[in-house]
SENU-776196 format. One record per residue (C-alpha): residue in one letter; x, y, z. Coordinates in nm, 4 decimals. Example, Ala and Ser with C-alpha at 12.3 -4.5 7.8 and 13.67 -1.06 7.14 Angstrom:
# residues 2
R, code, u, v, w
R, A, 1.2300, -0.4500, 0.7800 $
R, S, 1.3670, -0.1060, 0.7140 $
# end
This chain:
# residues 187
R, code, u, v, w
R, X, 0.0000, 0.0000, 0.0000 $
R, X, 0.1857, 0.3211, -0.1433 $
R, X, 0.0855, 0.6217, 0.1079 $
R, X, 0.1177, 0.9517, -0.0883 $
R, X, 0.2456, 1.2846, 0.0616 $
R, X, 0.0107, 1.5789, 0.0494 $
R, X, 0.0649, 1.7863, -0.1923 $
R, X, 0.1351, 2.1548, -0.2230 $
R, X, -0.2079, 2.2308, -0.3707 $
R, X, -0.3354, 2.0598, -0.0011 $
R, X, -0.1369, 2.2884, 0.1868 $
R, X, -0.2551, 2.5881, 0.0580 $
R, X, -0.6177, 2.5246, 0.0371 $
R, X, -0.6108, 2.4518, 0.3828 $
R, X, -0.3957, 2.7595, 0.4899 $
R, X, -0.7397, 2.9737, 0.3337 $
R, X, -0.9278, 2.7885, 0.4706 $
R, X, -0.8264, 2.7895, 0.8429 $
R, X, -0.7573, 3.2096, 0.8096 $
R, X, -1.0395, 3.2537, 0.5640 $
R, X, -1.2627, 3.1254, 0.8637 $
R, X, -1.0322, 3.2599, 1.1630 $
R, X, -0.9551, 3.5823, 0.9600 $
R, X, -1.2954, 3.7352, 1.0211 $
R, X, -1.3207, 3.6177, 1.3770 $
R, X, -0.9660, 3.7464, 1.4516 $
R, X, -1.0395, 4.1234, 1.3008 $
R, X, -1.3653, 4.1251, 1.4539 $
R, X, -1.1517, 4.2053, 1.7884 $
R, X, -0.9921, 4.5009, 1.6467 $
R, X, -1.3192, 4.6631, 1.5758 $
R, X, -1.4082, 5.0269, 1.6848 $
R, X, -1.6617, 4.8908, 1.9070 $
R, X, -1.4830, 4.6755, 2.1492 $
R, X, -1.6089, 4.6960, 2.4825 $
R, X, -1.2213, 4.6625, 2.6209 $
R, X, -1.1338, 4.9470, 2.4347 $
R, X, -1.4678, 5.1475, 2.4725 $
R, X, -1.4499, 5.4981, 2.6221 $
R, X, -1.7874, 5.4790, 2.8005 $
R, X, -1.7140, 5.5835, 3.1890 $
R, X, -1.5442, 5.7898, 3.4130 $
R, X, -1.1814, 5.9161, 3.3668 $
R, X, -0.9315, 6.1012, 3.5851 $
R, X, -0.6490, 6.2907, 3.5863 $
R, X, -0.3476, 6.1531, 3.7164 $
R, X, -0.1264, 6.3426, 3.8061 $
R, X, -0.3106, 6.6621, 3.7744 $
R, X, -0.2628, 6.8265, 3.4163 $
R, X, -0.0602, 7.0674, 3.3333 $
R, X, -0.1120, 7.3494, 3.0853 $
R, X, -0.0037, 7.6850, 2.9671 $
R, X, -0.2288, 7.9986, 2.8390 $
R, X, -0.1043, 8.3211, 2.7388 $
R, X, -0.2423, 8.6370, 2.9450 $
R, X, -0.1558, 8.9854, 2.9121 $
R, X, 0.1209, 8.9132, 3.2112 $
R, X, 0.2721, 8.6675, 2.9480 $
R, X, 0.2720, 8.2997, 2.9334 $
R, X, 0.1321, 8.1774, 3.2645 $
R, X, 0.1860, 7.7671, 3.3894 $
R, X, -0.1190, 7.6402, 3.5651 $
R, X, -0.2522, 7.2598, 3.6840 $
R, X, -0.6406, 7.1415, 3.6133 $
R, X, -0.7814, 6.8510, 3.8133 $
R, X, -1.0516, 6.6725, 3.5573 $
R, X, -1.3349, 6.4060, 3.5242 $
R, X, -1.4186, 6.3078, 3.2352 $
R, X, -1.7587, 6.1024, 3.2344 $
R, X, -1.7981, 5.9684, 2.9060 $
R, X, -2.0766, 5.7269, 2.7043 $
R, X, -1.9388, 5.5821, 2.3948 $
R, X, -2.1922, 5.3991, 2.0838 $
R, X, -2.1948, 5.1695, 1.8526 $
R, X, -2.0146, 5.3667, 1.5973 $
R, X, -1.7655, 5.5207, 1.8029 $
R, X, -1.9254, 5.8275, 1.8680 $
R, X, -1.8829, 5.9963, 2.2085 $
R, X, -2.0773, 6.2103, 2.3930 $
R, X, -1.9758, 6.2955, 2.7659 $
R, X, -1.9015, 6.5900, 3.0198 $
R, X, -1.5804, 6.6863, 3.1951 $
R, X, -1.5689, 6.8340, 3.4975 $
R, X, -1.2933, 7.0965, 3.5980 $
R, X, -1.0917, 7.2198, 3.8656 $
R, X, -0.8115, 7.4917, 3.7903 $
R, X, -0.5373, 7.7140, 3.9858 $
R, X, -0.2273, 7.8830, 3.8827 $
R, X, 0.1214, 7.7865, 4.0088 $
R, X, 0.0708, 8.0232, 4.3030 $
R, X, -0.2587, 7.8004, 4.3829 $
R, X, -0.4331, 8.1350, 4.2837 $
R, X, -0.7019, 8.2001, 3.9775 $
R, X, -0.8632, 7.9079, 4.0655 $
R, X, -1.1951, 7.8398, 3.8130 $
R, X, -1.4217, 7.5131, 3.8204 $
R, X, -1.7129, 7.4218, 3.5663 $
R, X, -1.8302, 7.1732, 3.3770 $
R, X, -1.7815, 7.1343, 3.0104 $
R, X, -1.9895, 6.9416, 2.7231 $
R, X, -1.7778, 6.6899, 2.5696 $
R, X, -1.8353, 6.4891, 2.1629 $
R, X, -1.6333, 6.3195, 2.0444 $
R, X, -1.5145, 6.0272, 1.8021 $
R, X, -1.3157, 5.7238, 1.8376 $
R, X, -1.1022, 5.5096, 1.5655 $
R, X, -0.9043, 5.2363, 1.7413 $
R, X, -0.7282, 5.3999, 1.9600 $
R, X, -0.7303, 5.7303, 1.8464 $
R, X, -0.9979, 5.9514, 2.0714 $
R, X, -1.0427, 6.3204, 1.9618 $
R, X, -1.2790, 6.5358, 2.1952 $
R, X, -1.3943, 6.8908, 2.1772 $
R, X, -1.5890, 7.0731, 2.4386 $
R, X, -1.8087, 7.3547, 2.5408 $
R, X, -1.9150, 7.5596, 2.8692 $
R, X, -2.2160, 7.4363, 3.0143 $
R, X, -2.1242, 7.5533, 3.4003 $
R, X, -1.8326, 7.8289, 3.4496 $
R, X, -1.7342, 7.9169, 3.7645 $
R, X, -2.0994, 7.7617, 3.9257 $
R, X, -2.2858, 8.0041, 3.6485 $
R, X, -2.5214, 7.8574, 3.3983 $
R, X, -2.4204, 7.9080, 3.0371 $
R, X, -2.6529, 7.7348, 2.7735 $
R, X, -2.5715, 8.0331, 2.5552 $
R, X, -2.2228, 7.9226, 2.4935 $
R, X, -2.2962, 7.5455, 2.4943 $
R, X, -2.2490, 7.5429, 2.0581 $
R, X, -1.9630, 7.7311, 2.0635 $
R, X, -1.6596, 7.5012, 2.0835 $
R, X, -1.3637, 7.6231, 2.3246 $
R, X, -1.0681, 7.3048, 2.3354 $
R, X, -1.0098, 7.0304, 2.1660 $
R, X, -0.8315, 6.7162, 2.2788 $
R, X, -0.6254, 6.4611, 2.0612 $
R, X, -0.5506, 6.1541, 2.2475 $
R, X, -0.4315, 5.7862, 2.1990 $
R, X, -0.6063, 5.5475, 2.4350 $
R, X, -0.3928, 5.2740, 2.5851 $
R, X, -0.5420, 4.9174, 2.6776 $
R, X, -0.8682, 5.0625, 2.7708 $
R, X, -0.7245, 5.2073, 3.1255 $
R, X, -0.5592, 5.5064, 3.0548 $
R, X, -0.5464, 5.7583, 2.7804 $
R, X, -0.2724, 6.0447, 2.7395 $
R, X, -0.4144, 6.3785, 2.5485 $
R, X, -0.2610, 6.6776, 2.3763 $
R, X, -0.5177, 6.9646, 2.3777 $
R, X, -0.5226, 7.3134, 2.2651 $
R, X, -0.7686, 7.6304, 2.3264 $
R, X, -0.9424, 7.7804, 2.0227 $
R, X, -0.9800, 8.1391, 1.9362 $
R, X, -1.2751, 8.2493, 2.1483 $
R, X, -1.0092, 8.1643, 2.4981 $
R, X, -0.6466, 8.2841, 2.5326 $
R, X, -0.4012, 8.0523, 2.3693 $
R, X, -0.3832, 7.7448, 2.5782 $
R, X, -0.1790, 7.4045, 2.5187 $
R, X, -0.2449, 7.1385, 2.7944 $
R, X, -0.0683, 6.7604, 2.8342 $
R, X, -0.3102, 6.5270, 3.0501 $
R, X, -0.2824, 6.1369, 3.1354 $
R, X, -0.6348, 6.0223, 3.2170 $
R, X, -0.6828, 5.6847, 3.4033 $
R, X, -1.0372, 5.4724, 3.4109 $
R, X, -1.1920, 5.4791, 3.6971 $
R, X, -1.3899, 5.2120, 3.9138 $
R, X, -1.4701, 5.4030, 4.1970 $
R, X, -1.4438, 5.7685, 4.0854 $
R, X, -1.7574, 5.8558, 4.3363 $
R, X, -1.8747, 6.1978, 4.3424 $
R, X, -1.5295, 6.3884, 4.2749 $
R, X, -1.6107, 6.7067, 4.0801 $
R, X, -1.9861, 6.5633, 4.0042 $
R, X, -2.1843, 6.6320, 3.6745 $
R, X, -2.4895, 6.8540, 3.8200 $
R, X, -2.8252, 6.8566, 3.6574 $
R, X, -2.8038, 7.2105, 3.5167 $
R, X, -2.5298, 7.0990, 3.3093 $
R, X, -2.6320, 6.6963, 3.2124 $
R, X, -2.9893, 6.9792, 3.1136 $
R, X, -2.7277, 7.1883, 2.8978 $
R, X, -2.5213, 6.9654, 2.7296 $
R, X, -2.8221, 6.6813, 2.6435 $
R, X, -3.1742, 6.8153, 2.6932 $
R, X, -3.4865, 6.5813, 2.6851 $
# end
């Protein structure tokens, strides 16, 4: 009985077939939607962030606190608040509010842009259109994300660096209040 070696031809059609079925399954898991890599909850700053703005003193250094509370979809599409604490070097100028937050996700690339919705404890559904910062960052195994963010032209010049880690048990540090959650997403 003559036993016959498989043949090329045999090795190839099963090489497509094993990654023409585990191909699909295996770039499913890099889809925008994964849950692991999902920006839906609440983020922190840690260490606090540090950015510059330019006044009419100059360039002045200051540090912002930050939660980020964010709800991701289906199509990568973000939607969120962040809520701000800020002082200069001296631990003076301090300012707190909460900003509207949209923003998109591909991968691991995140870029946010915000709005007022509470400055310094005011109200201030008038400016909630008008965009005011926008963040670029690269998210990193679903726990932490570092950002690059600049100011645009309706605030002083302002270019921040921030490392944001997910939190479990973020509690009621800088909450959301109801006057803005009414602001940013009405209804």
């Amino acid at each position: 009985m003559q036993h016959s070696r498989p043949s090329l031809l045999h090795h190839f059609l099963c090489f497509l077939l094993v990654f023409g079925l585990a191909g699909p399954a295996l770039a499913s898991d890099d889809s925008d939607s994964n849950d692991k890599r999902s920006m839906t909850g609440v983020w922190l700053t840690r260490p606090a962030s540090q950015f510059v703005l330019q006044d009419f003193v100059g360039p002045v250094p200051e540090a912002t606190l930050m939660r980020w509370e964010l709800e991701e979809d289906e199509n990568g599409l973000i939607t969120g608040y962040n809520s701000y604490f800020s002082e200069d070097d001296e631990g003076e100028s301090a300012s707190r509010g909460t900003l509207c937050m949209v923003g998109a996700r591909i991968g691991n690339r995140v870029v946010l842009e915000e709005s007022y919705a509470i400055d310094n404890g005011v109200p201030a559904p008038e400016f909630s259109t008008i965009p005011i910062f926008v963040f670029d960052c690269s998210a990193r195994n679903g726990k932490k994300i570092r950002c690059l963010g600049h100011g645009l032209s309706n605030i002083p010049p302002t270019a921040l660096k921030a490392t944001l880690v997910r939190s479990q048990h973020a509690g009621e540090q800088f909450p959301v209040s109801e006057a803005a959650r009414e602001i940013c997403q009405p209804g």
